[in-house]
C-alpha positions as CSV (number, residue, x, y, z in Angstrom):
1,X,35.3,-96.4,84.0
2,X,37.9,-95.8,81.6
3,X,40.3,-96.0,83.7
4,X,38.9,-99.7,84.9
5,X,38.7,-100.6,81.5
6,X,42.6,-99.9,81.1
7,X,43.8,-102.0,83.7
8,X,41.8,-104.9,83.1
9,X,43.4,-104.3,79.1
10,X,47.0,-104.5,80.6
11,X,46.3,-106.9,83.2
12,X,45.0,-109.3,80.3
13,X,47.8,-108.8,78.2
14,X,50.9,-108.5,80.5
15,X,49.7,-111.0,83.1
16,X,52.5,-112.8,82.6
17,X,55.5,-110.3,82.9
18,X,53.6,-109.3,86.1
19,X,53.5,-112.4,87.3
20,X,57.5,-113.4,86.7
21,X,58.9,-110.2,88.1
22,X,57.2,-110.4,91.1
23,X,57.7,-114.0,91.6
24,X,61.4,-113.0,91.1
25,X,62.0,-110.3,93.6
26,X,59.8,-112.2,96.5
27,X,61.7,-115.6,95.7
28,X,65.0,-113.5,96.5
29,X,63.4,-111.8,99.6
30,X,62.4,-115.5,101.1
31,X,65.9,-117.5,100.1
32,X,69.4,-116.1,99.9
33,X,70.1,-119.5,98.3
34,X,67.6,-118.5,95.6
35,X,69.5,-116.1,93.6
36,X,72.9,-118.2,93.3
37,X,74.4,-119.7,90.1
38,X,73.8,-123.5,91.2
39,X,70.3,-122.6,92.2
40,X,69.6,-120.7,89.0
41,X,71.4,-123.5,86.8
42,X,68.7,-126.1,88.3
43,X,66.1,-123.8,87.5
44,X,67.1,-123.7,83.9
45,X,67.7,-127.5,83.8
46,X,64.5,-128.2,85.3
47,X,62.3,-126.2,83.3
48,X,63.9,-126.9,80.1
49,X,62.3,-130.6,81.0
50,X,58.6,-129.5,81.5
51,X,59.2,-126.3,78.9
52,X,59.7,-129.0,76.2
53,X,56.7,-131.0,77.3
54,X,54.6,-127.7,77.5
55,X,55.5,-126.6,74.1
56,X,54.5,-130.1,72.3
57,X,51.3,-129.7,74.4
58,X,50.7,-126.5,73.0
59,X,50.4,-127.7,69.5
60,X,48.0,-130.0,71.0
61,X,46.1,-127.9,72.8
62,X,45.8,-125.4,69.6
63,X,44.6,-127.6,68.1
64,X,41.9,-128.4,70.0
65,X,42.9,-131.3,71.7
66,X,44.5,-132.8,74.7
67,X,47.3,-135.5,75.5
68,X,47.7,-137.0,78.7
69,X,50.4,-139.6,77.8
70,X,53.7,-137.0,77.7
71,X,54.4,-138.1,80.9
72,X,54.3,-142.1,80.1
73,X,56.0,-141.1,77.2
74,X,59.0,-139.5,79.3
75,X,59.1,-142.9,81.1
76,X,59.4,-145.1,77.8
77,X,61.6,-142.9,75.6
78,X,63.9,-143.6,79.3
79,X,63.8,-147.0,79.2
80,X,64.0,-147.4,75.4
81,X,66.7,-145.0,75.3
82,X,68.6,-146.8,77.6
83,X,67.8,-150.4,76.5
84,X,69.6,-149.0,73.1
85,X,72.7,-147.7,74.6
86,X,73.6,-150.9,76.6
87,X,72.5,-153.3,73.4
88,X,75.8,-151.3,71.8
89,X,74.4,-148.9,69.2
90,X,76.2,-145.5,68.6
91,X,74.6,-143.0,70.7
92,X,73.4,-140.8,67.4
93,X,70.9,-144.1,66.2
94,X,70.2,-144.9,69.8
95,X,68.7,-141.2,70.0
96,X,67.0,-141.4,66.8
97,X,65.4,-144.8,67.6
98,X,64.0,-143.6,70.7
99,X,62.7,-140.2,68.6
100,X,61.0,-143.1,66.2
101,X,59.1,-144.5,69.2
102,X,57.8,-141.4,70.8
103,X,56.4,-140.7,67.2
104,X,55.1,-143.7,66.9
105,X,53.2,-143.4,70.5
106,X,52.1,-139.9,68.7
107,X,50.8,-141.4,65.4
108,X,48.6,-143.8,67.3
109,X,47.3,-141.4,69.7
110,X,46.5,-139.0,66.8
111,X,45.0,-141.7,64.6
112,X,42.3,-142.3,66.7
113,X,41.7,-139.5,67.2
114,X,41.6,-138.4,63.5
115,X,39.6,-141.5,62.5
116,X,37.3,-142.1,65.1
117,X,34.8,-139.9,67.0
118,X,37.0,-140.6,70.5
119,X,37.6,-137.6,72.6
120,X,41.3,-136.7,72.5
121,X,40.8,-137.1,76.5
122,X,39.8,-140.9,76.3
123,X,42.5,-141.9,73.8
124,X,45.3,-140.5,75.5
125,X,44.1,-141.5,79.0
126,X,44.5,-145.0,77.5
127,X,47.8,-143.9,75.9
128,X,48.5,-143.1,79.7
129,X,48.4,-146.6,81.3
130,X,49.1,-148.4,77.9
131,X,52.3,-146.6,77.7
132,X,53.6,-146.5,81.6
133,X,52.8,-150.5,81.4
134,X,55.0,-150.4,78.4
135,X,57.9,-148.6,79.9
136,X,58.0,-151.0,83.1
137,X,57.8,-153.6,80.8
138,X,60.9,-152.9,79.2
139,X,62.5,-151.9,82.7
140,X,62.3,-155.7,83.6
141,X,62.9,-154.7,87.0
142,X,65.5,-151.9,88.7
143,X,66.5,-148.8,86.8
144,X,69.0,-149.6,84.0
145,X,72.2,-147.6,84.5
146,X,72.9,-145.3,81.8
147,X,76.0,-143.4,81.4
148,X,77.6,-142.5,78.2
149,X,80.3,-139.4,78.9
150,X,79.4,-137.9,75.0
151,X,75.9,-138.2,76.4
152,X,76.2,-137.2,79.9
153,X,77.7,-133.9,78.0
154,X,75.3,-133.3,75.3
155,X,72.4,-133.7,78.0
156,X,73.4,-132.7,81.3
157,X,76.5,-130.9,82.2
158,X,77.6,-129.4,79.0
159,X,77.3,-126.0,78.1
160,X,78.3,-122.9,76.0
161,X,79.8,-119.9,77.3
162,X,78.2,-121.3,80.9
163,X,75.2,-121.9,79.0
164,X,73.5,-125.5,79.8
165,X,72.9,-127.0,76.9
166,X,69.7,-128.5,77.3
167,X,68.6,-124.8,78.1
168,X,70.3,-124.2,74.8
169,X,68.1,-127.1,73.1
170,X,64.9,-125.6,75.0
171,X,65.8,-121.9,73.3
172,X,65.9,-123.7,70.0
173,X,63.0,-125.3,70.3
174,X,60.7,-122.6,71.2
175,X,62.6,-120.0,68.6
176,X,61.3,-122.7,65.7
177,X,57.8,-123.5,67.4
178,X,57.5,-119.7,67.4
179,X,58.5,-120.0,63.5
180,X,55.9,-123.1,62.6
181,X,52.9,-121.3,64.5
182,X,53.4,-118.2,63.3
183,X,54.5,-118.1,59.4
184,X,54.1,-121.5,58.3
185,X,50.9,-122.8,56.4
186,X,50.9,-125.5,59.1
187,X,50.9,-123.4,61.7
188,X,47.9,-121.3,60.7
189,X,46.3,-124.6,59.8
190,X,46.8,-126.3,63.1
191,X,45.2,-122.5,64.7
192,X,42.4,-122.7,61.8
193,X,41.4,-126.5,62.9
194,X,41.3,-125.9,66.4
195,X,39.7,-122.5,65.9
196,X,36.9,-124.6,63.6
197,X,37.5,-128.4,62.5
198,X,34.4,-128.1,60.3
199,X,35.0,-125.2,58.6
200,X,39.1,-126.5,58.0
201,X,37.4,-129.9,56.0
202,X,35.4,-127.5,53.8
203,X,38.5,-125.0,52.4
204,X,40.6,-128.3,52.5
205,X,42.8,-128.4,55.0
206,X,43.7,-132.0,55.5
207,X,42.7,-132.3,59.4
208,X,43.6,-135.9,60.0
209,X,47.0,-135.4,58.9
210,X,47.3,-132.3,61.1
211,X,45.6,-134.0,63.8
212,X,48.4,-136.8,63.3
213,X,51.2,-134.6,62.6
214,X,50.4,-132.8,66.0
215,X,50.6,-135.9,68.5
216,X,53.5,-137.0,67.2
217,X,55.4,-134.0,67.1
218,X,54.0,-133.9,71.1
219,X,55.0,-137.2,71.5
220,X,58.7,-136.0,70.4
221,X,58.6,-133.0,72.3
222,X,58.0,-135.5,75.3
223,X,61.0,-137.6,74.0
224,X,63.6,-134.8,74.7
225,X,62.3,-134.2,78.6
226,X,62.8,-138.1,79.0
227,X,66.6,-137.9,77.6
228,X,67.6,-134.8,79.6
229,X,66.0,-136.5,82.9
230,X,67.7,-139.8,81.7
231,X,70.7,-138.2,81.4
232,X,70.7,-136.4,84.8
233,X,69.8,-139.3,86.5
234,X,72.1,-141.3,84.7
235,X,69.4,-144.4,84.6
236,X,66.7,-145.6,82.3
237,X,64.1,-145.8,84.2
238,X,60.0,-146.0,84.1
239,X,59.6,-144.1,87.1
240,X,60.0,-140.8,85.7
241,X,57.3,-138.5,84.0
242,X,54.5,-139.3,86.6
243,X,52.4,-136.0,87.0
244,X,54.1,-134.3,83.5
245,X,51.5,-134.1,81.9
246,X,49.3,-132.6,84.2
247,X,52.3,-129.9,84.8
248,X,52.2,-129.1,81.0
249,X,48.5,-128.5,80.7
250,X,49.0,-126.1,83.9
251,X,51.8,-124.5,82.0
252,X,49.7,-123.8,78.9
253,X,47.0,-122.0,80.7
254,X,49.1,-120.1,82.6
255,X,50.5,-119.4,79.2
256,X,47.5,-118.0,77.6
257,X,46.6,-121.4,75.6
258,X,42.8,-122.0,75.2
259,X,41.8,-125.6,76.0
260,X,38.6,-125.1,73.8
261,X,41.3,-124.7,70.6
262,X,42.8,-122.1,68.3
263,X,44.7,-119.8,70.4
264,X,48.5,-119.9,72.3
265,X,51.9,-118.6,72.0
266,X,54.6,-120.8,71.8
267,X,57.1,-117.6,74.0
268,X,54.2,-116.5,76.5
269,X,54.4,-120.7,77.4
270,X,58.0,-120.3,77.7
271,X,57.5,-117.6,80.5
272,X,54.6,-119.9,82.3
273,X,57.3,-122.5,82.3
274,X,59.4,-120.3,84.5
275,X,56.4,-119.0,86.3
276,X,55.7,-121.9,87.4
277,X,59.4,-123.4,88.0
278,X,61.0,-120.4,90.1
279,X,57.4,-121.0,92.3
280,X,58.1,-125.2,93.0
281,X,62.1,-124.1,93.5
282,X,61.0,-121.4,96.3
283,X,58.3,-123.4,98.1
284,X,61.1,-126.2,98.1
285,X,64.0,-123.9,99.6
286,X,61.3,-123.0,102.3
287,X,60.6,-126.2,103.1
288,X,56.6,-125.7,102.2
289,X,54.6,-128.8,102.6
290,X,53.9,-130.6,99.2
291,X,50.0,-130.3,100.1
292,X,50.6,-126.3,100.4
293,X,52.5,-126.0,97.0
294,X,49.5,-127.4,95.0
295,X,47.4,-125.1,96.9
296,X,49.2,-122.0,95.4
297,X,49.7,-123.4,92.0
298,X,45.8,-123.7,92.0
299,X,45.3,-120.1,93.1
300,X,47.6,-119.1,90.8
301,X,46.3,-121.1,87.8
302,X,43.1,-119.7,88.3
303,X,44.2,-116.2,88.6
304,X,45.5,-116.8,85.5
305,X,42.3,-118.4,84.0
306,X,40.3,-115.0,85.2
307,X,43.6,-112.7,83.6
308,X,42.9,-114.6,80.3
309,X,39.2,-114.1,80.2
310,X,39.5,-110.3,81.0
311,X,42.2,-110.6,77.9
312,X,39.4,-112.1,75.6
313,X,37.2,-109.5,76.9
314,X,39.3,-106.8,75.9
């Protein structure tokens, strides 16, 4: 007994280093083109897209909530982004514009939330088609061509000591969420409301602000997958982002992230990320039918799920 009592312990709490190494070596057993430079670069490129969506959601989902508009956001912060550059604005203001409109999309989804009794799952299913509409709108048609060389650099093939840089930005990103969650009063507010939203009105936290705060910083989280697609595609385009969402929420329970609130860690959501991306890279270099891959991202999901709940357990 004790000694099936101290494998379910590290099962629940190294899952997810489990998971990764053997991933890892079986990936490099079914491909030799798995383990190469180029391969590995578009791993890191890739999942520093859904990574940054899956950290924004994590906030979310910490707090108790849900947003299924990141990916419709990813397709309007495209289109905006791009609509910006070819009016003539200097790529710095272009960028922050773009920023100002994902938070906006945020601050809306998180008002009505805050302010009405909506579930977090009706607003932003709204948020969803509202959005996507919005993006084609602005696409008035094909893809707008979007190719800046400063901006081709900063978001695509730039890098540091080989180092891409929007793997750089994604390591940034995590190393402050990590920061926020874990020593900042918002941080342990955001755990504390999704932990108990009742019990967070009565010692004062202000909740709707939280609430707010936390959908827009998604929202923005969302905004920096949408450049660094935009800017590998070079193209603005509204049909990027579909099924984002859905991949972020997969990452955050893989990652440990309680959908019921108040629980999640931004780093054990980085290593879902790459769960989950060295997985879709291997199926693809096999050539596994699309229909197969979302088998085995289900079975793996809810290995995860019954990993977690031994963790809890524990």
């Amino acid at each position: 007994m004790r000694l099936r009592a101290t494998a379910q312990a590290v099962l629940g709490k190294y899952y997810l280093y489990i998971f990764i190494v053997i991933i890892f070596f079986v990936s490099c057993f079914l491909s030799d083109k798995f383990f190469t430079v180029r391969n590995m670069e578009n791993i890191l490129i890739h999942n520093a897209v859904i990574a940054s969506i899956a950290l924004g959601m994590l906030f979310v989902v910490i707090s108790g909530g849900i947003d299924l508009s990141v990916g419709s956001v990813v397709a309007l912060s495209s289109t905006a982004l791009a609509i910006f550059i070819q009016a003539g604005l200097p790529l710095p203001l272009a960028i922050l514009l773009t920023f100002c409109v994902g938070a906006g999309v945020g601050f809306m989804n998180g008002f009505f939330i805050a302010y009405t009794r909506i579930a977090p799952l009706i607003v932003t299913l709204a948020s969803l088609s509202l959005i996507k509409g919005a993006a084609y709108l602005l696409q008035t048609g094909y893809g707008r061509r979007l190719y800046d060389p400063v901006f081709d650099f900063l978001f695509a093939s730039g890098s540091i000591y080989k180092i891409p840089l929007p793997v750089i930005y994604m390591i940034l990103l995590y190393l402050i969420a990590h920061f926020i969650l874990s020593s900042t009063d918002f941080g342990k507010n955001i755990y504390a409301i999704g932990g108990n939203k009742q019990a967070s009105y009565l010692v004062g936290i202000n909740v709707r602000g939280h609430l707010m705060a936390v959908y827009a910083l998604c929202s923005m989280l969302a905004v920096v997958g949408g450049i660094i697609v935009s800017a590998r595609l070079m193209m603005g385009t509204a049909r990027i982002g579909e099924g984002y969402e859905l991949d972020a929420i997969a990452t955050a329970v893989l990652g440990g992230a309680a959908l019921i609130g108040g629980r999640g860690s931004a780093f054990k959501i980085l290593i879902a990320a790459f769960i989950l991306g060295i997985m879709s890279n291997i199926l693809n270099l096999t050539g596994v039918a699309i229909y197969y891959q979302m088998l085995m991202k289900g079975g793996i999901l809810l290995v995860a799920a019954m990993a977690q709940e031994v963790e809890w357990q524990s």
